[in-house]
Structures are given as structure tokens and as C-alpha cells.
PASEBA-1860 file (N, C-alpha, C; in nm, 3 decimals):
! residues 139
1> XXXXXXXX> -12.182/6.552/8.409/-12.076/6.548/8.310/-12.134/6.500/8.178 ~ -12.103/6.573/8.061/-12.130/6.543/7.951/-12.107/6.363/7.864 ~ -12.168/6.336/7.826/-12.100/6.206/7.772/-12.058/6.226/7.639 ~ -12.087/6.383/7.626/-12.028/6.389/7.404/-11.911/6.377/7.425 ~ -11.842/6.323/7.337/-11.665/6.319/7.323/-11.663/6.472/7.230 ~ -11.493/6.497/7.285/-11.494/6.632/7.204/-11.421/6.577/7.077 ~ -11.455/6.627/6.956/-11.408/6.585/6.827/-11.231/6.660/6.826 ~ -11.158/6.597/6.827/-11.013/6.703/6.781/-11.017/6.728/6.676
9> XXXXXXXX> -11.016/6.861/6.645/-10.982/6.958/6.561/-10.907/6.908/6.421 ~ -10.753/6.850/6.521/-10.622/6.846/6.465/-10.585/7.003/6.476 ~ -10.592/7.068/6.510/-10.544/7.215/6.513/-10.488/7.247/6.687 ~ -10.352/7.226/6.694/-10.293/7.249/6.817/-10.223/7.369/6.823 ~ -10.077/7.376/6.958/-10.026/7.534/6.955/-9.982/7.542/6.857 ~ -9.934/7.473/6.734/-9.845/7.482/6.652/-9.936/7.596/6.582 ~ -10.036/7.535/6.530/-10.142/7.589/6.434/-10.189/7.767/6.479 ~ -10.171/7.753/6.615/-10.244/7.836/6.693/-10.184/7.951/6.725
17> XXXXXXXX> -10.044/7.937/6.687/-9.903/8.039/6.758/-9.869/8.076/6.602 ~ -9.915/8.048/6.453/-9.831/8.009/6.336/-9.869/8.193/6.309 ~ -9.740/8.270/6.269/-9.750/8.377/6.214/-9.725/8.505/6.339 ~ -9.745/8.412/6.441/-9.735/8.556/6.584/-9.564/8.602/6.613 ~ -9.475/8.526/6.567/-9.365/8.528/6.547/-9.248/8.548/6.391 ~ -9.304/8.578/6.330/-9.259/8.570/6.186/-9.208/8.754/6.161 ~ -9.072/8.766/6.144/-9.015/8.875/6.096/-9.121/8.910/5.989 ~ -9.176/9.010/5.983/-9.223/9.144/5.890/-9.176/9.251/5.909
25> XXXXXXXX> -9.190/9.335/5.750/-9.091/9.500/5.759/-9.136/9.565/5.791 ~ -9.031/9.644/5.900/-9.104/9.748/5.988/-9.189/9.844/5.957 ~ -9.282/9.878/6.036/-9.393/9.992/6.013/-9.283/10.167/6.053 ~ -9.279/10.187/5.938/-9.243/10.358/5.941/-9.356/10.452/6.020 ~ -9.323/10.560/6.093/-9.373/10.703/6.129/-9.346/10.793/6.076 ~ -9.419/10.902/6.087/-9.369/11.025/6.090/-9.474/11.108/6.174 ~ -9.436/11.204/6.261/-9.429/11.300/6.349/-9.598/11.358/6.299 ~ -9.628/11.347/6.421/-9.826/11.388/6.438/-9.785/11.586/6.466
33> XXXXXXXX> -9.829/11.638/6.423/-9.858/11.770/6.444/-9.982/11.816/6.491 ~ -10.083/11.734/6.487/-10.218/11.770/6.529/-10.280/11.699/6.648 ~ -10.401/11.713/6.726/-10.479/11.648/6.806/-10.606/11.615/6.772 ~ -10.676/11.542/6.841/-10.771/11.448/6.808/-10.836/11.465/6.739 ~ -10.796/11.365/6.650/-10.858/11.339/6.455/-10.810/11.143/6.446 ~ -10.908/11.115/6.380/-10.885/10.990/6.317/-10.828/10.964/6.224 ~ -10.725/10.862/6.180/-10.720/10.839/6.054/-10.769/10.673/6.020 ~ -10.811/10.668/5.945/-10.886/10.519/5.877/-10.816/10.482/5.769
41> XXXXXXXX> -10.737/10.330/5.766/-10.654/10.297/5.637/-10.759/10.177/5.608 ~ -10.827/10.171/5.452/-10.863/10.032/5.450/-10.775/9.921/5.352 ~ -10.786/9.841/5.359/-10.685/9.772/5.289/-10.766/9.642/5.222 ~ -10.852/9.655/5.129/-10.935/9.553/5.059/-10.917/9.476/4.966 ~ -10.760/9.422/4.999/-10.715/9.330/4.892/-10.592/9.221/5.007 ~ -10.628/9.256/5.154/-10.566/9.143/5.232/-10.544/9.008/5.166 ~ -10.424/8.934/5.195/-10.441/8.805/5.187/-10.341/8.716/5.306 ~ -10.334/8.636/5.286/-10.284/8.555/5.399/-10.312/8.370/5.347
49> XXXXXXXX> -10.288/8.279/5.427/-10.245/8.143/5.403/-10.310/8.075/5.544 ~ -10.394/7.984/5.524/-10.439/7.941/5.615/-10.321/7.831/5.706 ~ -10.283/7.854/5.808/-10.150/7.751/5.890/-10.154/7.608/5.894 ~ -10.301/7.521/5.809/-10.323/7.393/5.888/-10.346/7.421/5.667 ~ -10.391/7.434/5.649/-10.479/7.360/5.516/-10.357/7.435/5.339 ~ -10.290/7.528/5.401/-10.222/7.617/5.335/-10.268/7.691/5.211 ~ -10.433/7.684/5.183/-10.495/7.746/5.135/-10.489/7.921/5.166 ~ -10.491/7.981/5.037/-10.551/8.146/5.095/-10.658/8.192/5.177
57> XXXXXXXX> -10.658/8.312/5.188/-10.732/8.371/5.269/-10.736/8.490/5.247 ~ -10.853/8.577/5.170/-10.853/8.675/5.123/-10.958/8.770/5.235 ~ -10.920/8.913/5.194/-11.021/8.971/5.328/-11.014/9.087/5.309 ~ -11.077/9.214/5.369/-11.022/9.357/5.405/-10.997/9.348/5.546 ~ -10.894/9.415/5.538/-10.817/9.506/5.662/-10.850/9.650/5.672 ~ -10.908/9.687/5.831/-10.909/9.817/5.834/-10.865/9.855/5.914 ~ -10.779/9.956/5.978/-10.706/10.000/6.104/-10.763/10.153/6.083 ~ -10.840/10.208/6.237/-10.863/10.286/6.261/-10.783/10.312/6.403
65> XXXXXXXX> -10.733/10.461/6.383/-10.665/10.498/6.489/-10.636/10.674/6.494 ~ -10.622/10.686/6.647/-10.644/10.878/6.692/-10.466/10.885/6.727 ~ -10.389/10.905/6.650/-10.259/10.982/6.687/-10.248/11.027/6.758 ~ -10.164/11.016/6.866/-10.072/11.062/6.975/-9.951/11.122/6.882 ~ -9.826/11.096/6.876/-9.658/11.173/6.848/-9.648/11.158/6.717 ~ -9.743/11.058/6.640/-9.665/11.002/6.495/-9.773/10.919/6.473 ~ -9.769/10.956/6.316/-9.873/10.874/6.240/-9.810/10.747/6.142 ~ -9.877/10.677/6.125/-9.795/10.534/5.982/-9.778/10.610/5.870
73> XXXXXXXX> -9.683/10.595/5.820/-9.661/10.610/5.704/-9.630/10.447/5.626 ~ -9.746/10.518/5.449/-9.825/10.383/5.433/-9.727/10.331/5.336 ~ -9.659/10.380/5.284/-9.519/10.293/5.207/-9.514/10.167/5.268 ~ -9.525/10.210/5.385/-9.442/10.099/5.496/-9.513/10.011/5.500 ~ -9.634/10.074/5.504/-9.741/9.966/5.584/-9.753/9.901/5.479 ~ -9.772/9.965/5.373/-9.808/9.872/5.224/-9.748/9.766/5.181 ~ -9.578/9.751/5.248/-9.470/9.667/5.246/-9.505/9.548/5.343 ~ -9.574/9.597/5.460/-9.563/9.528/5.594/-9.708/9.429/5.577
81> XXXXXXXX> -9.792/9.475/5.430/-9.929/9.404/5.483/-9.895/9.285/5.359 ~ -9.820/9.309/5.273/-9.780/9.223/5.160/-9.717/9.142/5.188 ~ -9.638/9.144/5.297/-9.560/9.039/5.399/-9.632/8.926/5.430 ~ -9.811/8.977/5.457/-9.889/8.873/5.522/-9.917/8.763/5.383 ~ -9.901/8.807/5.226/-9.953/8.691/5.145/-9.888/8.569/5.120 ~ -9.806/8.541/5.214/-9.724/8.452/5.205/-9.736/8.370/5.339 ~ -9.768/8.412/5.448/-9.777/8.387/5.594/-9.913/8.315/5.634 ~ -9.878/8.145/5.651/-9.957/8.084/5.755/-9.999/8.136/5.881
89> XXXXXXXX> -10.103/8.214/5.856/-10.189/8.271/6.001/-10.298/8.268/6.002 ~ -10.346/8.248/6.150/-10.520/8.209/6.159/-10.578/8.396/6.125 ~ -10.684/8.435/6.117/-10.752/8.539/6.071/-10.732/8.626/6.230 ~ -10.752/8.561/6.356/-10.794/8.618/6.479/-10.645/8.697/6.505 ~ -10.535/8.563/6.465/-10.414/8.599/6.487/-10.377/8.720/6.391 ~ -10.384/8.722/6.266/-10.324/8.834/6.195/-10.420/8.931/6.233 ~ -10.521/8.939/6.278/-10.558/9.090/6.307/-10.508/9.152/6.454 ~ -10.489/9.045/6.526/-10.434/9.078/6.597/-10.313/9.135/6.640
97> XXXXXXXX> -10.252/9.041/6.524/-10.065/9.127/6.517/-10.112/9.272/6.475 ~ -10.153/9.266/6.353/-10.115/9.383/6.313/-10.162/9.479/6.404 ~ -10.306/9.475/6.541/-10.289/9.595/6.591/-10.206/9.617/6.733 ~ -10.153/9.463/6.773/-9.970/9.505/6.828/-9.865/9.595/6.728 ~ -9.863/9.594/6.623/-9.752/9.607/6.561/-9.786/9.765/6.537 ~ -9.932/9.759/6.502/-9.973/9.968/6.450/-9.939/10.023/6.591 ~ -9.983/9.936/6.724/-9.988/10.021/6.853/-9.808/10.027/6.896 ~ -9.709/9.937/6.869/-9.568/9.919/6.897/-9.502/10.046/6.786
105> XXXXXXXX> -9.527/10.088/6.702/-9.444/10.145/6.624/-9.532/10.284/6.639 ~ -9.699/10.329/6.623/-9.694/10.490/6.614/-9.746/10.535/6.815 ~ -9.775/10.401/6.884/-9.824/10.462/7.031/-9.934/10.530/7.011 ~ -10.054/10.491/6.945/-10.205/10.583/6.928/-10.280/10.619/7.065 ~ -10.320/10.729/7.088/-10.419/10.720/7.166/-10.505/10.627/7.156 ~ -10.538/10.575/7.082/-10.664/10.428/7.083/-10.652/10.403/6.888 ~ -10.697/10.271/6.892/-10.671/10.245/6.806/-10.756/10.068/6.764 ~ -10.846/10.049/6.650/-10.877/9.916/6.624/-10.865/9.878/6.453
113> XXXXXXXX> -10.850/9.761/6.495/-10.831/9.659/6.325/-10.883/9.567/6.365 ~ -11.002/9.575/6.212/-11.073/9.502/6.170/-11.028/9.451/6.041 ~ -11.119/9.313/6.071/-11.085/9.214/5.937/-11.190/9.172/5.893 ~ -11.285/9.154/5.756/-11.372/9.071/5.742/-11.298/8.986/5.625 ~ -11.348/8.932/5.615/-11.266/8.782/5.532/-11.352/8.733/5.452 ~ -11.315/8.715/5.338/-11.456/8.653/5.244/-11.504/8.518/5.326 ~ -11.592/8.514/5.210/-11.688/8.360/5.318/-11.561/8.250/5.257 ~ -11.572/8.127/5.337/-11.509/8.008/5.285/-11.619/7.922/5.405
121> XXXXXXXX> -11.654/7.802/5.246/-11.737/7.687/5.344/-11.878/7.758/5.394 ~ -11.916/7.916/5.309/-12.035/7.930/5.327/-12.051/8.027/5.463 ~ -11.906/8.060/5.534/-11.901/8.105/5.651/-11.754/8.242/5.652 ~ -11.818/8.335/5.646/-11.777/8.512/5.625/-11.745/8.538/5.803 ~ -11.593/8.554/5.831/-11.554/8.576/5.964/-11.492/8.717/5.941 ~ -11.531/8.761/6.080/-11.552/8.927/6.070/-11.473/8.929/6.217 ~ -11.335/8.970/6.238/-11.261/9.002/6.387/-11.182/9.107/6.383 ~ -11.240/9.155/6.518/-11.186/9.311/6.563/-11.085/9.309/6.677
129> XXXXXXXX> -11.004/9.382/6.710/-10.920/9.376/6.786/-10.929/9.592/6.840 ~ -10.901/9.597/6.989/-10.937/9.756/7.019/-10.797/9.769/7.096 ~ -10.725/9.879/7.095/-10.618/9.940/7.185/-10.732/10.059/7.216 ~ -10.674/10.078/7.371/-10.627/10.046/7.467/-10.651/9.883/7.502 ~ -10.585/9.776/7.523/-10.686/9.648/7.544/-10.739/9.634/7.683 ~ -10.884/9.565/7.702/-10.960/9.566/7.845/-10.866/9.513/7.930 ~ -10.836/9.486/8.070/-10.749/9.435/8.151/-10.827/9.286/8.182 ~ -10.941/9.240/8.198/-11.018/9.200/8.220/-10.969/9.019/8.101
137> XXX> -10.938/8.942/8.152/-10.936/8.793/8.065/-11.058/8.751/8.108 ~ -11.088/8.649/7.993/-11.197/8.581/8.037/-11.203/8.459/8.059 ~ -11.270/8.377/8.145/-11.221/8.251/8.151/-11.251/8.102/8.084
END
């Protein structure tokens, strides 16, 4: 057994859950006519609010995804990502919503969002999130 003490954070569920629940405006469709093709949205003016320090958080967003019935329409999305500059969320968490929220509203055959985030503190965090997701947790 180790004898290091673990340092607390101060960052608990509060911090950890902040933004996975927060009303944003819905993501619009419209009707896919074609088969397998990609579309790539980048979005290089992300921002967001850190949940513990309430500092910003600036970044690109990219959602890549192969249409199944219906594609985003980006009005929407453009509404839905402007939602985030106001929203206490960790970086892992908002990339993560958003590719619940792209996979809940168009149903892609597969689909990932990426985030890189400017540096802060000298340290540039880069998180991806993939639909279909693995079944597989880790422990």
C-alpha cells in the first residue's frame, strides 16, 4: 500500500455532473437523401466556462458524421453551440454532450466530436468522443 496521501482536487460530483443537464436549443434535421458520405462541421470559435474556477474556455469543435435518415441543420446547431458560452462544463463533458445530442436528434450511422482547447497553464487538451460507443467500461 502506498503511503502518498491523495491531494483533493476540491473538484467533486458537483463539478463533475456541471453542464450534463442544462436545457440547450434543440438540434434541427432535415431528411438525408443520400448514402455513405461524410459530413464534417468545424466550429473554431467554441467557448464554454470552466464549473470550479468560472473562467473561459476557448477551443474548436469538430463533429464528424455518415448520415443515416437526416442530416443537422446548422442554424440550429449554430444556436445550440452558443448555448455552451455561458455554461459551466468540464471540456470531456461538453464534448461529450454534444456527441449524445448530434447522435439523439440526426441517428448517424457513426459519428465523432472532437475538441482541442487552447493551452491554459501551458497544457492544450485535445478529447474525442466516437458513436457507435464501445460496450466495453473500463475499470
Amino acid at each position: 500500500m502506498s503511503r502518498l496521501k491523495r491531494k483533493d482536487s476540491g473538484y467533486g460530483e458537483k463539478e463533475a455532473l456541471a453542464g450534463l443537464k442544462a436545457r440547450l436549443p434543440k438540434l434541427a434535421t432535415f431528411p438525408n437523401h443520400f448514402l455513405d458520405y461524410e459530413i464534417t462541421i468545424e466550429i473554431p470559435e467554441f467557448t464554454s466556462v470552466c464549473p470550479k474556477t468560472g473562467l473561459p474556455d476557448f477551443g474548436t469543435v469538430t463533429i464528424c458524421y455518415v448520415p443515416k435518415g437526416s442530416c443537422l441543420e446548422l442554424r440550429s446547431l449554430k444556436n445550440y453551440i452558443l448555448a455552451y458560452r455561458n455554461l459551466g462544463i468540464f471540456y470531456e463533458n461538453a464534448v461529450n454532450r454534444i456527441l449524445e445530442d448530434v447522435v439523439n436528434a440526426c441517428r448517424p450511422v457513426r459519428a465523432t466530436v472532437r475538441g482541442e482547447f487552447n493551452p491554459r497553464g501551458g497544457i492544450k487538451s485535445v478529447v474525442e468522443a466516437h458513436y457507435p460507443r464501445s460496450d466495453q467500461k473500463s475499470t
